[in-house]
TORSERO-199549 format. One record per residue (C-alpha): x, y, z; residue in three letters. Coordinates in steps of 0.2 Angstrom, whole numbers, plus 5000, padded with zeros to 4 digits. Example, Ala and Ser with C-alpha at 12.3 -4.5 7.8 and 13.67 -1.06 7.14 Angstrom:
506249785039ala
506849955036ser
This chain:
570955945935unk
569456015931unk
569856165924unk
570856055913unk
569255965907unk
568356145904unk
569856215895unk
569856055883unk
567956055881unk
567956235877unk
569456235865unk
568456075856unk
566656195855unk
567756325848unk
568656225836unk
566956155829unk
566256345828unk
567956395817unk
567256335799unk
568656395783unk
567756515772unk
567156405756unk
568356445742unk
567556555730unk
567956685716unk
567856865721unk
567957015712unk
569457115720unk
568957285711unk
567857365699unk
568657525691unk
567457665699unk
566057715685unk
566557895688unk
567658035680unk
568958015694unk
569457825687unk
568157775676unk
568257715656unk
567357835650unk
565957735639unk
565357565632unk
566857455638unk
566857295627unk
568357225628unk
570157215640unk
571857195636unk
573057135651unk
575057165651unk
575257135670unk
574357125685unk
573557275686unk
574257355671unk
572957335658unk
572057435642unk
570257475640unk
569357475625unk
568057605625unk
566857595611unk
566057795609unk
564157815604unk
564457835587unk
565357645587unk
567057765586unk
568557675598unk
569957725610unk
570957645621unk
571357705640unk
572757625649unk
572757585667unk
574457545678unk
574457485695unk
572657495697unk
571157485708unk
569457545709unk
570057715712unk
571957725706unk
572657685688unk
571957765674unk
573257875664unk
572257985656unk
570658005648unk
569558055632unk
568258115639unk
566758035647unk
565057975644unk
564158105631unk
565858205627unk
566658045620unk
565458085605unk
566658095588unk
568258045599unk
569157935590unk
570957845590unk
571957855575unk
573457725569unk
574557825558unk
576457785551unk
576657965558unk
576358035539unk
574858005526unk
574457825533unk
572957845544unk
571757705549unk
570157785563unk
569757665578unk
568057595570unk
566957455578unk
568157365586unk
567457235601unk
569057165604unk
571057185610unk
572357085615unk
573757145626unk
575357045628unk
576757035640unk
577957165630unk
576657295628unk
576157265610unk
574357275607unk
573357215594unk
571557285587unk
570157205577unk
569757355567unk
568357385556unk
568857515543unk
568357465528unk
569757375525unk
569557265542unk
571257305548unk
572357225560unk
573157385571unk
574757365582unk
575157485594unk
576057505610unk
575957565627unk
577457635634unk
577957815645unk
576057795650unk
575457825632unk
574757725617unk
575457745603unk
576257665585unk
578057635583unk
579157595570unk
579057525556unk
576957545559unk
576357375557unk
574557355552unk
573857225540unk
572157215529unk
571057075535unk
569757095519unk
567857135518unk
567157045530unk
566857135547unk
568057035561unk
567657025579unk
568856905588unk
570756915587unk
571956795596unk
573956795598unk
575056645601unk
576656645610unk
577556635595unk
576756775586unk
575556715575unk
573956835575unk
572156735573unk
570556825566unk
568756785566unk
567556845553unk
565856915562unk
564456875551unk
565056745536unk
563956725524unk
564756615507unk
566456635513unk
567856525516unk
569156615524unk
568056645540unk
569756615552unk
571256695546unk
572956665552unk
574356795548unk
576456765553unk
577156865565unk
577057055563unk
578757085563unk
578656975546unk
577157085537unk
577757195522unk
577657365520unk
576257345507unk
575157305523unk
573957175510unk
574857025516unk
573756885514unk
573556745528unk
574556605526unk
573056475533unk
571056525533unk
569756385539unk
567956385534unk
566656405544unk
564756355542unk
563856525539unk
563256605554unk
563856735566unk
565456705576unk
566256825589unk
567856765601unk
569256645597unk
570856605606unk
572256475608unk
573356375617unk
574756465618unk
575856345606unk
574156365594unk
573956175594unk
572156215598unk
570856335592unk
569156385600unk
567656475594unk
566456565598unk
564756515589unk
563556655592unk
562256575579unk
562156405587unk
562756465605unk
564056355606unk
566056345604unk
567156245592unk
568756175591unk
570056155578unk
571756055581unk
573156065571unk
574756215569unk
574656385559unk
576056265546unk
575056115542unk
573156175544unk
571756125557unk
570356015558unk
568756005569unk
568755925582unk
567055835586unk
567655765604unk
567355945611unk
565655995614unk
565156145625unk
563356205621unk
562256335630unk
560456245634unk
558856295644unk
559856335658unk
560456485651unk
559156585645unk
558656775652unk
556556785653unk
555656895643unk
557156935635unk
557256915612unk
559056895615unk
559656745621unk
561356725632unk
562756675621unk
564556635622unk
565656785616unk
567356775621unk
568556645627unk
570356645637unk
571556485639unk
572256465656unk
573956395654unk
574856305665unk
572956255673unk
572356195654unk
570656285658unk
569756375644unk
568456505652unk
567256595641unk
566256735645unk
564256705642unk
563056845640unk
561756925630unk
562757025618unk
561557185613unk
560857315623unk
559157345632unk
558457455644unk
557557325653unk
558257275671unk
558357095666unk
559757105652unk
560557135667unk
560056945677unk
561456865668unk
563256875664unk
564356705667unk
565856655665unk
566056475660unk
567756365667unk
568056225654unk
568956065652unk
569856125634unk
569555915629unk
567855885629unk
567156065633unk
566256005650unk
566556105666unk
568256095673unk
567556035690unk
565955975697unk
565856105708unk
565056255704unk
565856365716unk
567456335704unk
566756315686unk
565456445684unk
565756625689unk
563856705690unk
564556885688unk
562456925689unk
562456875705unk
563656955712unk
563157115707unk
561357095713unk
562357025729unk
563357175731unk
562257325728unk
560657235730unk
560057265713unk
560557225694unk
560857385690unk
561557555697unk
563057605707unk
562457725719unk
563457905715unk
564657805706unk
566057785721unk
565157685733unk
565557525728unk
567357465724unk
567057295721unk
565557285709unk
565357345692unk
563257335688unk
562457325673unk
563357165670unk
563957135651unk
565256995651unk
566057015634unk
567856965637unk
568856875649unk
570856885650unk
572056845662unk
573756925668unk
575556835672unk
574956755691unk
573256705684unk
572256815691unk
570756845680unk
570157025673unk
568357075663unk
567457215659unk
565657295661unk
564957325645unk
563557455652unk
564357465669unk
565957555660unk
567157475671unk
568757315672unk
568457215682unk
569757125694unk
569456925700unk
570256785710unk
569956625716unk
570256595733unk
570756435733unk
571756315722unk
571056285704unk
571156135696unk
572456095685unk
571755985670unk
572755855658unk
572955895640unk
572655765628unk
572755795609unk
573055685594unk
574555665585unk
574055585571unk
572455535563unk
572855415554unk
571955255558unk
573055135568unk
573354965566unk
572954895584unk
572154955599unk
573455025611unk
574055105625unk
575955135628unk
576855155642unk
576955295651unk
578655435649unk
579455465657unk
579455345671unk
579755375687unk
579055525683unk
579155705694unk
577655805691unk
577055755674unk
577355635661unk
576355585644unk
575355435639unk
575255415623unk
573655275614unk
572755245601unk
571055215594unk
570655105583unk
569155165577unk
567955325583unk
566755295598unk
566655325617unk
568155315626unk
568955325646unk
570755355650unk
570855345670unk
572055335683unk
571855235699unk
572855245714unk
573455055723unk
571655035730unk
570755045715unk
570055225719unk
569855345706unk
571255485705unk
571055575689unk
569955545673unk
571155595657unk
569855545645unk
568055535645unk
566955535631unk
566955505610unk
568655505602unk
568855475583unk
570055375575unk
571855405578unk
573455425588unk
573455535603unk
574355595619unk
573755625636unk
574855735649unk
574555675668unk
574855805680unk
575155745698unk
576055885709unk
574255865719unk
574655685724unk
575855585733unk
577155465726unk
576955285725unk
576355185712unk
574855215701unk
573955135686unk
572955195670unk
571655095661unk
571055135644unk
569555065637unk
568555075622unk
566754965621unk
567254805625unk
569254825624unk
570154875641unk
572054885643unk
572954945662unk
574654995665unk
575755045679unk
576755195683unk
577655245696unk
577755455704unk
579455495715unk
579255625726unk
């Protein structure tokens, strides 16, 4: 008996002693900065067509561009071939040609989007601001048939974003008295052959300096970056009827994010929609180059709830990814690699410019300076937010919640309600004891219809109700999730 009692006692201490690690993200691998798998120079910007098969966009010394693909890679593995690296990338260039006497050079781009098929798309700044389409395919990137490119007009662009139906979204860099600062073209496979098509729907934007924009994937929603005011905006609408700005979102970089001694301050520069997680993360960083060791301090990447543009959790650990501090935690400095092999998980000289993710979720970026991609996961379970967007701004007659559909629901179902007039409001859900189960809506909400998508594969079944309130007004309903 008792070595019964010691067994137990002992299998107790040991139990107490076994703590889970903490769910954090991680970088999996850093492409090695060195000739055996790196990029070759400045790295701004990353294309994903699956895990692990992704394009990098190199941008040469004298602002000339190429793009390397990478297939089933890790820090030392992947690359298919190279242009050259670090000084003898000087005057290498990529061309898009129609195989003939149509030939646009790879100039100043900062940013590429990969989709699923192998279709690329490049923010080019010819001097006529093209939009280049190539593919990758037999390990090489090239155009194909019919050649699609298309002139974006004289503004130098920055962003580019790609819906799941095709459409192709442009930022203008620097807009000064212009009024077509977004553009949105159809589908490539609907551009002419005169390669001038004009966009079927711009949107003005104050003057000031703008870098990323993405979507949702139906292009319901837009976000961008706001380099001037280090913030990102939103727009609602489709590509067919227009958008307007959505003043419910707010994200804004404060004192928090500031790099000491530094002229350039940390500023959002490109963004990635998280779908089915409804995250927005945007990568934050000071975009511009300096010798000094403390450009290197900070790189983040933000986690955002795509409604109101605060932090998709509470927790840290989930919603800010301090790439910075990994670094520094890694190789016990900001900046350096060692001989260039000895780390496989770390990319230094952090410059966060871009953030994309492949058909999993898993997460991939780039080191400007560090000339590397950047592999991450979270190793836990990320939140999965609700999506709520209005359906119609005109202003209602009545203050009003609707019940819930379907219902009995199995995971999701919608709420649809409607506001009166613009101020603060809440859209909760409690469980049967009155406890607090998900917030749908939380802040200042104009005037109008919306809908609100509850997500509850994290919960049991049983009955549940919602409660909307607006200043003094308050409305509850039930519903009802069979599992």
């Amino acid at each position: 008996m008792k070595h019964l009692v010691l067994f137990c006692f002992l299998a107790a201490a040991m139990a107490l002693l076994i703590v889970p690690a903490q769910a954090q993200w991680k970088c999996v691998y850093s492409t090695y900065d060195a000739e055996i798998n790196g990029t070759g120079h400045n790295t701004p910007s990353v294309g994903v067509i699956s895990e692990n098969t992704f394009i990098a966009l190199i941008m040469t010394p004298d602002a000339r561009n190429f793009m390397i693909p990478y297939v089933n890679a890790d820090s030392a593995l992947g690359r298919k071939y190279t242009f050259g690296y670090g000084s003898a990338t000087a005057g290498i260039y990529q061309l898009w040609s129609d195989q003939g006497f149509d030939q646009v050079t790879m100039l100043n781009a900062a940013k590429i989007v990969a989709r699923p098929d192998s279709t690329i798309y490049v923010a080019n700044n010819d001097a006529n601001h093209n939009i280049l389409v190539f593919k990758f395919a037999n390990d090489t990137i090239d155009t194909f048939a019919p050649y699609y490119r298309n002139v974006t007009g004289s503004n130098s662009i920055f962003g580019i974003a790609v819906d799941q139906n095709g459409y192709v979204y442009v930022c203008n860099d620097t807009t000064s008295g212009q009024t077509d600062d977004i553009k949105i073209f159809p589908p490539f496979a609907q551009w002419t052959t005169g390669r001038n098509d004009a966009p079927i729907r711009t949107i003005d934007l104050p003057d000031g300096k703008y870098f990323g924009i993405t979507t949702t994937p139906d292009g319901s929603k837009l976000f961008v970056c706001d380099s001037t005011n280090r913030k990102i905006l939103k727009f609602v609408g489709t590509p067919a009827t227009g958008y307007t700005a959505d003043a419910s979102f707010n994200f804004q970089l404060g004192a928090a994010d500031t790099v000491e001694a530094s002229t350039l301050p940390p500023v959002p520069i490109n963004l990635a929609y998280l779908s089915p997680n409804n995250i927005l993360f945007a990568a934050v960083d000071v975009h511009g180059y300096s010798s000094a060791a403390y450009t290197y301090s900070y790189g983040r990447i933000y986690l955002l709830n795509p409604n109101t543009g605060a932090l998709a959790s509470t927790d840290s650990s989930i919603s800010i990814i301090d790439c910075a501090k990994w670094n520094l935690d890694v190789m016990g400095s900001y900046t350096g690699r060692g001989d260039g092999t000895a780390f496989g998980n770390a990319s230094g000289y952090t410059s966060t410019y871009d953030v994309a993710f492949d058909e999993n979720g898993n997460l991939y970026t780039q080191s400007h300076f560090g000339w590397t991609i950047d592999k991450w996961v979270y190793e836990g379970t990320l939140p999965v937010l609700s999506s709520v967007e209005r359906i119609s701004p005109e202003v209602p007659g009545e203050f009003r919640l609707s019940q819930n559909y379907p219902n009995p629901f199995n995971p999701t179902t919608v709420i649809e309600f409607t506001m009166l007039k613009s101020g603060p409001a809440s859209l909760i859900v409690y469980d049967l004891l009155g406890r607090e189960v998900k917030v749908l809506v939380n802040g200042t909400m104009d005037a109008g219809t919306y809908k609100a998508t509850f997500d509850a594969r994290d919960l049991t079944g049983g009955t549940y109700f919602y409660t909307l309130k607006s200043g003094d007004a308050s409305i509850t309903k039930k519903m009802v999730l069979v599992k």
